[in-house]
C-alpha positions in Angstrom: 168.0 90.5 188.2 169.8 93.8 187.9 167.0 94.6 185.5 164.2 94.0 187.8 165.7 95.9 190.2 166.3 99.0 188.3 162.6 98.7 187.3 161.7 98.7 191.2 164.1 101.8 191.9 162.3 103.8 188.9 158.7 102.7 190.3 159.6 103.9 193.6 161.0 107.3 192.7 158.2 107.7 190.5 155.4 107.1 192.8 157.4 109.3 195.1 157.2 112.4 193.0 153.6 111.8 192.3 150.9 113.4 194.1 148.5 110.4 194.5 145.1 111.8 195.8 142.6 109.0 196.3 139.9 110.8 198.4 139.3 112.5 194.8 137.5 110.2 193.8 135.3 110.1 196.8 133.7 114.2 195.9 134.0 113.6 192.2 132.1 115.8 190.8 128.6 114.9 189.5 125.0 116.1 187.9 121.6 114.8 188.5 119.5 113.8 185.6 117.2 116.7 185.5 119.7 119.4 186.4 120.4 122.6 184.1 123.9 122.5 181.8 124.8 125.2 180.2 127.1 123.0 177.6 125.1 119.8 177.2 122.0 120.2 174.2 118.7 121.6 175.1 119.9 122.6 178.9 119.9 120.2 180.9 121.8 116.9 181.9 119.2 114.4 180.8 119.0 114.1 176.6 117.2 112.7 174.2 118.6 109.8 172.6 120.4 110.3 169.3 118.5 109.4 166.3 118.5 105.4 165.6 118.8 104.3 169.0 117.3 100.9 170.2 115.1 100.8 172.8 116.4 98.4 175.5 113.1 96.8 175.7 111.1 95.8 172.6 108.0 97.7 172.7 104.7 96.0 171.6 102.5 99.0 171.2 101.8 102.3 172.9 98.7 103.2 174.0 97.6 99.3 174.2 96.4 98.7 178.0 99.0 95.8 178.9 101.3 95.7 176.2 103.6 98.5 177.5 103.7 97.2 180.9 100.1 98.8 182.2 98.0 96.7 184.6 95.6 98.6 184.5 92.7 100.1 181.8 91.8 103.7 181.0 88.9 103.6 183.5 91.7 102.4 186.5 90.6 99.2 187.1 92.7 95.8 186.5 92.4 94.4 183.0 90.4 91.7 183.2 91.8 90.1 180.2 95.2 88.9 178.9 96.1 92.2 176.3 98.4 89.6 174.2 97.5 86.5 172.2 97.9 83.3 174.5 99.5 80.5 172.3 101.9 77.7 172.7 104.7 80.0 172.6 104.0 82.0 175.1 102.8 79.2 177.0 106.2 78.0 177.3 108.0 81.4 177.5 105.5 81.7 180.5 106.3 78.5 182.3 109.8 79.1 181.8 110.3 82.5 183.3 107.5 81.6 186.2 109.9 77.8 186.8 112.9 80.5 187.2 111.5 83.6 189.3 108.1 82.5 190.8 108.4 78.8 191.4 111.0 79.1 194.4 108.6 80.9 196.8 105.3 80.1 195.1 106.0 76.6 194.1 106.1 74.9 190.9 102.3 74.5 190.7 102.0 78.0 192.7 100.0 76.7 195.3 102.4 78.1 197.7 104.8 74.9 198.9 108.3 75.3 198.2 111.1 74.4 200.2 111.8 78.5 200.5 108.1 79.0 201.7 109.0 76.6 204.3 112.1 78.7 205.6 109.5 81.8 205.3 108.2 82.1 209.1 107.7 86.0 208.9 105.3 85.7 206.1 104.9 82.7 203.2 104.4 83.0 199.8 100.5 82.8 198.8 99.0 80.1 197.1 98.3 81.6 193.6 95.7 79.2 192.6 93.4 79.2 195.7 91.1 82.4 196.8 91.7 85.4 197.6 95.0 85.4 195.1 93.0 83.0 192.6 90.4 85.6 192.1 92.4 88.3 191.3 92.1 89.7 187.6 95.1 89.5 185.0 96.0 93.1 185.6 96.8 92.7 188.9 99.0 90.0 188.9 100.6 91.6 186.1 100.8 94.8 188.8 102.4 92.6 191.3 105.2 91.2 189.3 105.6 94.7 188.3 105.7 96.5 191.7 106.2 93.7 193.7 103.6 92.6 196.5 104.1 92.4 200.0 107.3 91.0 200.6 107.6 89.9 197.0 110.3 92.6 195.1 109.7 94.0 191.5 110.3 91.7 188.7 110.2 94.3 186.4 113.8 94.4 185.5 114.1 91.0 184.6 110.9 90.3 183.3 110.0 92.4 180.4 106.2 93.4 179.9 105.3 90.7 177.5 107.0 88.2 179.7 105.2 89.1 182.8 101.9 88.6 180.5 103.4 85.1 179.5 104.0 84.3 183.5 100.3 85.8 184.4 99.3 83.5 181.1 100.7 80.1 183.1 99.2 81.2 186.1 95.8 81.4 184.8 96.8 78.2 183.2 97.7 76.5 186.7 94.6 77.8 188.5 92.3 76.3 185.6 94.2 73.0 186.2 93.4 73.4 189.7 90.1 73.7 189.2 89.6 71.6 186.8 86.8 68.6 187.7 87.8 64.9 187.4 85.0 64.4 185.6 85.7 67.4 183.0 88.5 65.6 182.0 89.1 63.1 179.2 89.3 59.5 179.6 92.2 59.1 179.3 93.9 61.6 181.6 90.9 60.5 184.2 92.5 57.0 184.2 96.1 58.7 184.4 94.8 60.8 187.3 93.3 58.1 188.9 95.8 56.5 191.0 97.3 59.5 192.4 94.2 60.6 194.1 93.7 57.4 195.9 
């Protein structure tokens, strides 16, 4: 007990003879990214990175309309196509991400019913697989994910380029299921089908 109190006694004179200053750290000071240093490489605040960094983000080739992030072509407009290859894998990957960030407002089959849409009175969340939204090209449903849409935020930070071309993949997938004809189908899934639309 003695101990602990001794302890207490040289904690207290201690922080007595201390000048604690906490508004410090309220005007630390501070650069912007772009402003001149005389001691930092090449002038200014913001470097390059060193040699043999890794990127954040895997990159799946510059210049590629898509594949970097870019909705859009040289000429401005929307892609119009998918700029990866479409397979199983990225059919899944696609689902998955759109089941984590899309399906809560858009619904799981992103015609627009969720319970969240419901709560939405200001504005809902757009059926993604009737017109207009149905219509729109690749590119700029990539664009919207992207740079968000409305009241929809940017998904950019969690989505990375080639997964928001996996979630534009399923949702091309979902509208062609939506517009799929009954009689398109095979036999099989036409009997399967059958008693729900009764």
């Amino acid at each position: 007990m003695r101990q602990m109190l001794a302890l207490l006694a040289l904690a207290a004179i201690g922080l007595l003879g201390c000048d604690l200053d906490l508004e410090r750290m309220i005007d630390q000071p501070r650069r912007s990214t772009y402003e001149a240093c005389d001691v930092c490489p090449g002038g200014t605040v913001m470097m390059t990175p060193p040699e043999g960094t890794v990127p954040r983000q895997p990159s799946s080739g510059p210049g590629v309309p898509g594949t970097t992030g870019e909705a859009r072509g040289p000429d401005g407009a929307y892609v119009q196509t998918i700029p990866i290859r479409v397979d199983r894998a990225v059919m899944a990957r696609g689902r998955s991400r759109f089941d984590i960030f899309c399906a809560a407002c858009h619904g799981r089959l992103g015609d627009g019913q969720s319970q969240v849409a419901e709560n939405m009175t200001l504005r809902r969340p757009p059926s993604l697989v009737e017109p207009p939204y149905a219509d729109y090209p690749p590119g700029r449903i990539h664009a919207a994910i992207t740079d968000g849409f409305g009241l929809m935020r940017s998904y950019a930070a969690e989505l990375s380029a080639s997964d928001r071309w996996a979630v534009v993949a399923y949702v091309e997938a979902l509208r062609l299921a939506r517009r799929a004809p009954l009689v398109g189908l095979p036999a099989r899934v036409r009997e399967e089908a059958a008693p729900w639309l009764r």
